[in-house]
N, C-alpha and C positions, 0 to 999 in steps of 0.2 A: 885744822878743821876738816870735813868729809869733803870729797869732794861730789860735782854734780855729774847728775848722768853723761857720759861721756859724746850720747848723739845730741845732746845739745849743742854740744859748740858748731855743727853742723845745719842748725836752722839759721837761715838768713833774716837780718832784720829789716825791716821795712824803708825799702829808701822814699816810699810817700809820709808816713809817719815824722822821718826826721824833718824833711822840708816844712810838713806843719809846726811840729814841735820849733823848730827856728823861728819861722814866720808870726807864733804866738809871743815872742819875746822881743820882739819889733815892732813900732809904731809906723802908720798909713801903710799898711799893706793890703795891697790886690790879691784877693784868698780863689786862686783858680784852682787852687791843687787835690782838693778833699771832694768827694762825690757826695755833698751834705745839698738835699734840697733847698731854695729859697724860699719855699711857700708856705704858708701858714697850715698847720694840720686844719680839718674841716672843724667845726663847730660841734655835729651831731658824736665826732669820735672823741672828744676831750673832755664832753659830757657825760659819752660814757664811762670815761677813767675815773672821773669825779666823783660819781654817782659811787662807784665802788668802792672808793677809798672814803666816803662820808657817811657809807655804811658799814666800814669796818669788814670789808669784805678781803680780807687779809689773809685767809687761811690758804692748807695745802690742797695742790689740786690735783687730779690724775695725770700720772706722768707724760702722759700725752696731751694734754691738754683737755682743758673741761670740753663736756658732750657737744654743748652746744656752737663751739669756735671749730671745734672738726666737723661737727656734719654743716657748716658753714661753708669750712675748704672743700670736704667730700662732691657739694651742688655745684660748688664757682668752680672745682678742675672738671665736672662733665660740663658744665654751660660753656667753660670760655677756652677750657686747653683741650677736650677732646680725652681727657684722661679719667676711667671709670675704675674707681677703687671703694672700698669701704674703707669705715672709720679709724680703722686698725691697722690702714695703710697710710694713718699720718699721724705725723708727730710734729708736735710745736717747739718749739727751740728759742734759745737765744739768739735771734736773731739769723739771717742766711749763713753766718760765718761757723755759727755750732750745727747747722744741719751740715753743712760742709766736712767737716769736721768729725761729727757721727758718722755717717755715711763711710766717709774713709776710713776710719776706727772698725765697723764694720766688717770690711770687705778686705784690708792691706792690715799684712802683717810683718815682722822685720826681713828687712832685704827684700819684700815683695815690690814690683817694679810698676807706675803708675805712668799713663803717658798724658801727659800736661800743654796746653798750650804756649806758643812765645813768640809772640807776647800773648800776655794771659795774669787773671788777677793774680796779683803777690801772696796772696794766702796759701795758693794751692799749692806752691814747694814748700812752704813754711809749715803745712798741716802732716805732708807728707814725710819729713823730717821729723816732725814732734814725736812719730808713732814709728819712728826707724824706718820705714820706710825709704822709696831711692826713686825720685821725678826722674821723667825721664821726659824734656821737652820736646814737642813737635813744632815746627817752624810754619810760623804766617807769615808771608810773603806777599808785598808789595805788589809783585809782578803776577801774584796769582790771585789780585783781591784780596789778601789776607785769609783765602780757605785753604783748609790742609790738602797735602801733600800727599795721598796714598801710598805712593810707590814711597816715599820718607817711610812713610808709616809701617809699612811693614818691613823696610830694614831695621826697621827701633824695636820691632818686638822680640823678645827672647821670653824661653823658658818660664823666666820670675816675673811676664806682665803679669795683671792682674785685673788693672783699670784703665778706660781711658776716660779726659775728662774735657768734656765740651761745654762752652759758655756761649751761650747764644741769647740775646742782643752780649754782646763784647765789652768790656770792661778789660783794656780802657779802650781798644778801636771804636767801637758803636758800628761793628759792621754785624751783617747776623745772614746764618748759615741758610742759603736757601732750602725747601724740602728732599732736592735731590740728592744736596752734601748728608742732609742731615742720614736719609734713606743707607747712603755708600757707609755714613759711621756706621753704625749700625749693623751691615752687612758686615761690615769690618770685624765686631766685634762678634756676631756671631761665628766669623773663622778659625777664631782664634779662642774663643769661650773668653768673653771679659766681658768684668762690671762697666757699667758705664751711670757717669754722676753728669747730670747735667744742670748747669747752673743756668736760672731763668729768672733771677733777680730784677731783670730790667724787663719784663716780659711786657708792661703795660705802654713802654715808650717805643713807638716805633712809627717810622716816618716812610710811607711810599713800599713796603715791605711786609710781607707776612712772615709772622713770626709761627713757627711751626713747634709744639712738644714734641721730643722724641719719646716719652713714656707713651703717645698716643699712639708711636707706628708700630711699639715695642708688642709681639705677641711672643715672646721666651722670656719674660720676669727677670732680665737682666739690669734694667734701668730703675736707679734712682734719680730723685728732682725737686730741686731745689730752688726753695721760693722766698717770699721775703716782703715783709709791707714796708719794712724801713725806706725804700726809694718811693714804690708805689702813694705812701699815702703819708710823706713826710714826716716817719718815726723811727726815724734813724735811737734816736735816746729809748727808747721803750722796748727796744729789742726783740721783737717777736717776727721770727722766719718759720720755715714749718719743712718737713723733709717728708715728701714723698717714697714710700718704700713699694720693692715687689711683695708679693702676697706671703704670708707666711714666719715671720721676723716679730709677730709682737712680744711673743716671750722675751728671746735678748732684747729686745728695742726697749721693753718694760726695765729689766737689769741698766740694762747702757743711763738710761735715762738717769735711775736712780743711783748708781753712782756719781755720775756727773755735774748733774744741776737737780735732782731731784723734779721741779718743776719749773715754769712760768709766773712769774707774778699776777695774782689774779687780777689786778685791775687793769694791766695790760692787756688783758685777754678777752676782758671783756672791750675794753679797745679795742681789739680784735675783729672782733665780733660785730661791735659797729662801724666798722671801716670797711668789711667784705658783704654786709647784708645790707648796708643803706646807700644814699645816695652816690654815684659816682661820677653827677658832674663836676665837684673839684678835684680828681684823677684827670678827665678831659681839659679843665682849664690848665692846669699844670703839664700835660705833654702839647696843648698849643703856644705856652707859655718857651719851652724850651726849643718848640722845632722853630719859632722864631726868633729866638738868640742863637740857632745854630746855622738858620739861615741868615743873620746878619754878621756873625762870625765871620762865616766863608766868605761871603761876600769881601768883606774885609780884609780877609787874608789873600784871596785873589787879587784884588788891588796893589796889599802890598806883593804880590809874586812868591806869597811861601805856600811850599806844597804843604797838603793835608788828605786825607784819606777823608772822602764823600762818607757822613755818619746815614748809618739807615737806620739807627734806634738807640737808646740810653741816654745821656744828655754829656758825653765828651765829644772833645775833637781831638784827632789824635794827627801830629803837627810834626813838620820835618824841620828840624832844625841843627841836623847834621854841617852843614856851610861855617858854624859858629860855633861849635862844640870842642873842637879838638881832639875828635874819639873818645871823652868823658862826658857823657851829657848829665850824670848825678854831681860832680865838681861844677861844672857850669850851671848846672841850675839855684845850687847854693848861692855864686858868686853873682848870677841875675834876680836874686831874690835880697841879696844885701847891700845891691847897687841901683838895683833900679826896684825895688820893694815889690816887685809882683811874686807870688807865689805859683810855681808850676810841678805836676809831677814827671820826673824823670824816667826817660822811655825804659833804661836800664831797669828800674823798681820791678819792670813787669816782665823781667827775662833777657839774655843776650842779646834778641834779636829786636829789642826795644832801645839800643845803642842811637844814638842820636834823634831821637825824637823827644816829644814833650805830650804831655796828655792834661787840656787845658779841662774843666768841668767848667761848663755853660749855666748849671743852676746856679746862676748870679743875676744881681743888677748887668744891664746890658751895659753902662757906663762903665762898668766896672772890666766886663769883657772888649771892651770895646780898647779901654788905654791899658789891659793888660797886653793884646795882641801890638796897640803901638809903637810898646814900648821894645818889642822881639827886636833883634837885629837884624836888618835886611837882606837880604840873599846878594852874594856879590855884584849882579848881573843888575842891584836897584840900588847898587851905592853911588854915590854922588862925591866928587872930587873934589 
């Protein structure tokens, strides 16, 4: 038989994927591993899906999304991100993961060289593979807060960069780049002439921290930005994310588009639609909802004495549990999820430098976070003889 393209065997598979995929083929398990909200979508946005789908409002829409869901995003990035574009600088997507994905399609071509963070979401080497492409990771570190390394950073650039790609609120840390960091990327990339994708999924969770867009400080149209209601307004299953572009790209965007997914499903959109123009106090209930499971987390893990990294936005905690790992923290996490049935994603999923950590997601019942942490092993220094 043929065989497959040869840079597949080069894309990494998902080591949060398989801990779910196990954990769904198991009874009583504590599901901390998936970044799925607990809250119930609002009322006014399920109406509106309804409403579409019982009018048979079925058909195809413009590639970008119908008029009225972009000049929707067009008002909410100048009201709330500081970002002024026209409608022709957004595009509606399958969810944040295919504007990710566009975006890089885009701007990297084979052997063009991408710089990623690490830890940092699992998709972004996996996107960057798909398309030939070559990640090239940047190092969060503990000791620096988890913000990047400049003087790293430009050892890692050669020649074939192309992109860097910054996640701010953090998936999975939950730490998020203050304006200064954000200001230095930025400069960075103008030294060097590179795109930069920033991923702002979790924009609307954030605790004690300003969360800054870099499209807003952008004046060279280097920056793309990447959005997403799937966290914000608990529609992870309806898939509609939306990619911010610079000026200029609606032709190919128009093409990209229609190769790839053609459009959006219209009742989604119009979900859309009523998700970013109506009410948004259950957005508010939903991030006091999380910042106080992640304030009882800590709490809790304080007691028990296991380090974690203080979240300033998204709804993870991101957990050291190196003491217990044995330098595999994806084998271990398997073996605490089929011993003690709690589900965790392993720090490895999200890059080298995620090596003995765990990345717990707080959108749960608090009961649930609560004897998923109990059940952790203790750090040496709280065991008991």
């Amino acid at each position: 038989m043929p065989h497959l393209a040869a840079h597949m065997d080069s894309v990494p598979p998902s080591g949060i994927r398989r801990i779910f995929e196990l954990a769904q083929s198991l009874d009583d398990v504590v599901f901390l591993a998936v970044g799925e909200p607990d809250v119930a979508v609002a009322p006014h946005i399920l109406e509106a899906a309804a409403r579409a789908w019982q009018a048979d409002e079925t058909y195809y829409t413009p590639n970008g999304g119908i008029p009225e869901l972009r000049a929707a995003i067009v008002a909410k990035l100048a009201a709330e991100n500081g970002i002024m574009v026209d409608a022709e600088q957004v595009w509606v997507t399958n969810g944040g993961m295919h504007a990710l994905y566009l975006a890089m399609t885009l701007a990297l071509g084979p052997g063009d060289e991408v710089l990623l963070p690490d830890p940092g979401y699992s998709t972004f080497p996996m996107n960057a593979r798909m398309i030939s492409a070559v990640p090239v990771p940047y190092t969060l570190r503990s000791s620096r807060d988890f913000l990047p390394d400049f003087d790293e950073l430009e050892r890692l650039v050669t020649a074939n960069t192309r992109m860097i790609i910054v996640n701010s609120p953090s998936n999975p840390l939950g730490a998020i780049f203050p304006r200064e960091t954000i200001e230095e990327v930025l400069e960075f990339a103008r030294r060097h002439d590179l795109w930069v994708l920033s991923d702002e999924v979790y924009e609307r969770f954030t605790y004690g921290a300003l969360h800054t867009s870099i499209a807003a400080l952008d004046d060279e149209d280097r920056v793309f930005s990447v959005f997403s209601l799937s966290k914000t307004y608990a529609l992870t299953g309806a898939r509609v994310g939306y990619l911010v572009t610079p000026p200029g790209m609606s032709q190919i965007l128009r093409t990209a588009q229609e190769a790839i997914i053609s459009c959006i499903n219209l009742p989604a959109q119009f979900a859309a639609v009523a998700a970013i123009t109506g009410p948004q106090d259950h957005v508010l209930t939903a991030a006091t909802h999380y910042r106080e499971n992640l304030q009882a987390a800590t709490e809790l893990l304080r007691e028990l004495g296991i380090e974690y990294l203080e979240p300033s936005g998204a709804f993870y905690l991101w957990v050291n549990v190196s003491y217990a790992t044995g330098g595999d923290v994806a084998e271990w996490a398997e073996r605490f999820l089929l011993e003690q049935r709690v589900a965790v994603a392993p720090g490895s999923a999200f890059g080298r430098h995620g090596e003995g950590w765990i990345r717990l997601c707080v959108a749960a019942d608090l009961a649930d976070i609560e004897t998923g942490i109990r059940r952790l092993p203790r750090p040496p220094a709280q065991s008991t003889a």
